[in-house]
C-alpha positions as CSV (number, residue, x, y, z in Angstrom):
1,X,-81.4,-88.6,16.9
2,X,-82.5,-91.7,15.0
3,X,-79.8,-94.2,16.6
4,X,-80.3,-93.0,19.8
5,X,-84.1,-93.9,20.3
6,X,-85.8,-90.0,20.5
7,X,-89.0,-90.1,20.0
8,X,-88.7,-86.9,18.8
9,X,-87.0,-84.9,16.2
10,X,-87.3,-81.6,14.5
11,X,-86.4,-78.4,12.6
12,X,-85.1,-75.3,14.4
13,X,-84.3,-72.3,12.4
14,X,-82.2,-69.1,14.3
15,X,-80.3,-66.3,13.3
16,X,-76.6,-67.1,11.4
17,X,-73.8,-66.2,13.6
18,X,-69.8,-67.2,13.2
19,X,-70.7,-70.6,14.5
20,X,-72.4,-73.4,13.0
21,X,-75.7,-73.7,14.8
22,X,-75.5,-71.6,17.2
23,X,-77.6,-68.6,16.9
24,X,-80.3,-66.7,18.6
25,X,-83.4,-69.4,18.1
26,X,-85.9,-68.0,16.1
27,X,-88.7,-71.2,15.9
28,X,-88.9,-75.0,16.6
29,X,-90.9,-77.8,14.9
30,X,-91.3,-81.2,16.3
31,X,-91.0,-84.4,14.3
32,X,-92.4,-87.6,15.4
33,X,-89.7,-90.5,15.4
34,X,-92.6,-93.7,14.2
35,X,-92.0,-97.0,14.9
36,X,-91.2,-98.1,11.3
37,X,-88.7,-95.0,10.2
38,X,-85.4,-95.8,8.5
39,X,-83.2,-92.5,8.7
40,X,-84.1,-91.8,5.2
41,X,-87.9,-91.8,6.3
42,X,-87.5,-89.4,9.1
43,X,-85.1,-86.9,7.4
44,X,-87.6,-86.7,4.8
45,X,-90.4,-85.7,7.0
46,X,-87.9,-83.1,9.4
47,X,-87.0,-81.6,5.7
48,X,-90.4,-81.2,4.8
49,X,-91.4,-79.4,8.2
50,X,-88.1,-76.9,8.1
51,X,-89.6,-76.1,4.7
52,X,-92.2,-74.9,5.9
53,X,-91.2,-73.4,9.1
54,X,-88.8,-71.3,7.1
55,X,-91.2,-69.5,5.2
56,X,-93.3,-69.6,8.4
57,X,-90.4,-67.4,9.9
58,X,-89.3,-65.5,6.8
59,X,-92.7,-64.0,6.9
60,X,-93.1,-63.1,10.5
61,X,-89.7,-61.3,10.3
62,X,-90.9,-59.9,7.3
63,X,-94.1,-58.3,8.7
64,X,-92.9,-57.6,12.0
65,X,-94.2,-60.2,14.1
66,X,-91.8,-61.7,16.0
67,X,-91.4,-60.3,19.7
68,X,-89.0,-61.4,22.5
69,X,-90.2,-62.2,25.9
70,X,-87.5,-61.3,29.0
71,X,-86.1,-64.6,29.5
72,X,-85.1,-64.2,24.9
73,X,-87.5,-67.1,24.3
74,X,-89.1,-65.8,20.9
75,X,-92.8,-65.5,20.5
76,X,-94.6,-65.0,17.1
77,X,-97.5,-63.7,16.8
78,X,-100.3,-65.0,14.5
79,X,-101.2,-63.0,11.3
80,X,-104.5,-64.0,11.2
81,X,-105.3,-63.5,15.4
82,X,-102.5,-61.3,16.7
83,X,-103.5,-61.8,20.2
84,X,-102.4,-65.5,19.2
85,X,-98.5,-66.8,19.2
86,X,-97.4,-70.0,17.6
């Protein structure tokens, strides 16, 4: 991601299957690639998001609040405004 010149990374957390990476997608956080970033820089900031989008996640499963639209794109609803999806 870094050597290739994204200018966007990110944290994606999904169910665990056989494969490496290559369950159901639960949730998706983008990561701005800044000018200045060393790799170091940028995995430090993607680490920090997937922290939080984990427990983001582990509590929407945990209360129910995930939903599936028709097309399997996951939708979760908001705890504090449930007619709200992040």
């Amino acid at each position: 991601r870094y050597a290739s010149g994204a200018r966007y990374s990110g944290a994606t957390i999904h169910y665990v299957d056989e494969q490496y990476d290559t369950g159901r997608i639960l949730a998706q956080r983008v990561v701005p690639v800044l000018a200045k970033d060393t790799a170091e820089d940028l995995a430090a900031r993607v680490l920090h998001e997937e922290h939080k989008l984990y427990a983001d996640v582990a509590a929407a499963l945990c209360e129910e609040r995930i939903t599936w639209r028709e097309d399997g794109v996951p939708l979760i609803r908001s705890k504090e405004n449930p007619d709200y999806y992040l």
